[in-house]
C-alpha positions as CSV (number, residue, x, y, z in Angstrom):
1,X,4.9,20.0,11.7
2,X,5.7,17.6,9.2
3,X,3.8,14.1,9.8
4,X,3.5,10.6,7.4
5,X,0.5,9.1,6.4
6,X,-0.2,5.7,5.0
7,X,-1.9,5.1,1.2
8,X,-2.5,2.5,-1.0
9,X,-3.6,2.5,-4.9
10,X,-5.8,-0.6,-4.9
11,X,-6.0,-3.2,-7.6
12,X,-9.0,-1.7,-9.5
13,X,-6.9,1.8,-9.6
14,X,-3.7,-0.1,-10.8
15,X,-5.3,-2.3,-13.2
16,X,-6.9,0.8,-14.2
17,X,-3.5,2.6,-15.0
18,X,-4.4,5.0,-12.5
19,X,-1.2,5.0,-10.2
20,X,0.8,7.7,-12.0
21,X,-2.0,10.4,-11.7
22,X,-2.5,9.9,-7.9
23,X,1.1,10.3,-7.4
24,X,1.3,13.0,-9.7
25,X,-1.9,14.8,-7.6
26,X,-0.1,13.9,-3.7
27,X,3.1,15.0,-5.6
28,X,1.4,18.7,-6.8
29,X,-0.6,19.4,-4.0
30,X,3.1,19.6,-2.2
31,X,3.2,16.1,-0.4
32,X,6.5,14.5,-0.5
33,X,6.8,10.7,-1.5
34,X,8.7,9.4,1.6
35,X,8.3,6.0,0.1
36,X,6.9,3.2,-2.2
37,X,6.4,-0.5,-2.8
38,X,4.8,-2.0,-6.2
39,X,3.6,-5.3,-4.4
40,X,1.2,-8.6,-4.0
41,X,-0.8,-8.3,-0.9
42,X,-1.0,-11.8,0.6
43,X,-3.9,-13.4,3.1
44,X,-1.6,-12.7,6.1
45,X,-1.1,-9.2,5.3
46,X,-4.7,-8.8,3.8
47,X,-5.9,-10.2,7.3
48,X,-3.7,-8.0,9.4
49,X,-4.7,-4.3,7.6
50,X,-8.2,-5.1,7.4
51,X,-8.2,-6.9,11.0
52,X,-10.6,-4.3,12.6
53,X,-13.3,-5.6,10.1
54,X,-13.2,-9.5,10.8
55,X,-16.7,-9.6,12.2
56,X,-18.7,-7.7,9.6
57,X,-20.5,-9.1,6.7
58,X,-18.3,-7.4,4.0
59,X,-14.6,-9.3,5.4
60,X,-13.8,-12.2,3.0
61,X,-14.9,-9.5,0.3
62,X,-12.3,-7.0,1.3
63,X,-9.3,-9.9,1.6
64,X,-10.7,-11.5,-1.7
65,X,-10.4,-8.3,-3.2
66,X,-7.2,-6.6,-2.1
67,X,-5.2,-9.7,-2.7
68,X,-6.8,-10.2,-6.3
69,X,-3.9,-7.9,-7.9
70,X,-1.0,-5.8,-7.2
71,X,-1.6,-2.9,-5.0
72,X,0.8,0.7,-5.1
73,X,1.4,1.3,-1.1
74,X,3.0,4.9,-0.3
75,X,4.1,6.8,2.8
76,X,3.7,10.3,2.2
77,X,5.1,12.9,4.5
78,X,3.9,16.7,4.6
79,X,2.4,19.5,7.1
80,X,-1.0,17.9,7.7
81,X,-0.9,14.9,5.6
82,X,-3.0,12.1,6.9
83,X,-6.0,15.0,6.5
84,X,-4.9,16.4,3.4
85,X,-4.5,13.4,1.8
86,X,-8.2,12.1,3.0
87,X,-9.6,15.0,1.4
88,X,-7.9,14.6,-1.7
89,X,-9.2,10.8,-1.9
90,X,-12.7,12.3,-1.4
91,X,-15.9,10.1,0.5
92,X,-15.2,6.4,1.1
93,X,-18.0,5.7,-1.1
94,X,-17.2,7.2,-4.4
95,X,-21.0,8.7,-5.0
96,X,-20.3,10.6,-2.5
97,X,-17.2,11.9,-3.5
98,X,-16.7,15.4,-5.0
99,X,-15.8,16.4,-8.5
100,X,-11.8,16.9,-8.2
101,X,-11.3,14.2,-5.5
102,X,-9.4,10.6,-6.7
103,X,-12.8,8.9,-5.8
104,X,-15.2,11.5,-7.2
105,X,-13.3,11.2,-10.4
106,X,-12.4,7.8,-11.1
107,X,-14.9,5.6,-8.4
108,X,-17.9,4.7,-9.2
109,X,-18.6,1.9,-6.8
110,X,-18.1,1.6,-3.0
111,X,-16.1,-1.4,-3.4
112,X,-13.9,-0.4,-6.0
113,X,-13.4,2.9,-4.7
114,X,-9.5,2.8,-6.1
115,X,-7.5,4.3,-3.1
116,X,-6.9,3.7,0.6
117,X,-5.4,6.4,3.2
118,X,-5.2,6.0,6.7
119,X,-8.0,7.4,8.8
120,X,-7.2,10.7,10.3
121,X,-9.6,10.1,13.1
122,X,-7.5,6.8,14.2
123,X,-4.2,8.2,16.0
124,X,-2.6,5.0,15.5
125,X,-3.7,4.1,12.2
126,X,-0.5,5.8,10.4
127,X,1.9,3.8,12.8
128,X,-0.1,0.8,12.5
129,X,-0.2,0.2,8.6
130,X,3.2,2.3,7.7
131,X,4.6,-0.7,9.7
132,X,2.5,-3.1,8.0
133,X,3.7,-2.6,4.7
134,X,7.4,-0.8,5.4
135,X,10.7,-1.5,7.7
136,X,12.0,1.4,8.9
137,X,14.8,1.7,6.4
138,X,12.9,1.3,3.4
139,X,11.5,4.7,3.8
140,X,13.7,8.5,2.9
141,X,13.8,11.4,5.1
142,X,14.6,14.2,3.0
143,X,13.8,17.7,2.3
144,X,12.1,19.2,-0.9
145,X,13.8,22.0,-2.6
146,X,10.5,23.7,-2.7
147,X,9.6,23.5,0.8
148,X,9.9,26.9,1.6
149,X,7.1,27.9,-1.1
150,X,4.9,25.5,0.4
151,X,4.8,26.3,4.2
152,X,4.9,29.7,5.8
């Protein structure tokens, strides 16, 4: 069963240049792009997605931080994708992170850790920030010509 998952290259990964290879990794592991918005993450919307962190220490830093530059958010759709995609984006804090996985090979610091994915473990989380960042109509429903190679 096909489901959509919520992800976001950060400023540090953009300003890094690093937006094309994450797609290009989602896009060969056999995720499909469902959609995507090159975009300036304001207070309001900072405030909103981080929202279940406004009590701890580490808020302002995350809003300071998220709006500083442009941001890449995606909606990708595939069998499993909110955990697929977690693994891929390896441990939050990237020396943690695995050899192979987005943070393990370009993060080197736990708040510049270049990606965001929607926590698996959160049922809502998906819902929540895919309607964050998208309207309905802004993302595709369509099927992949190599589909059939991909799931049994």
């Amino acid at each position: 069963m096909s489901e959509r998952t919520f992800v976001m290259v950060k400023p540090d990964g953009v300003q890094r240049g690093l937006i094309g290879e994450i797609i290009s990794r989602f896009e060969t592991r056999g995720l499909k792009l469902a959609g995507a918005k090159f975009m300036q993450i304001d207070e309001d919307l900072a405030h909103e997605h981080y929202g279940e962190h406004e009590d701890k220490p580490f808020f302002d830093d995350l809003v300071e931080f998220i709006t500083a530059g442009p941001v890449m958010a995606m909606v990708w759709e595939g069998q499993d994708a909110t955990r697929q995609v977690r693994r891929m984006m390896g441990e939050t804090d990237p020396a943690d992170s695995a050899p192979g996985t987005i943070r393990g090979d370009f993060g080197l610091d736990l708040g510049r850790n270049v990606i965001h994915g929607s926590d698996h473990e959160d049922e809502g989380a998906n819902e929540r920030e895919i309607a964050l960042f998208f309207d309905e109509d802004e993302l595709v429903d369509y099927d992949r010509i190599d589909a059939e190679w991909l799931y049994e």
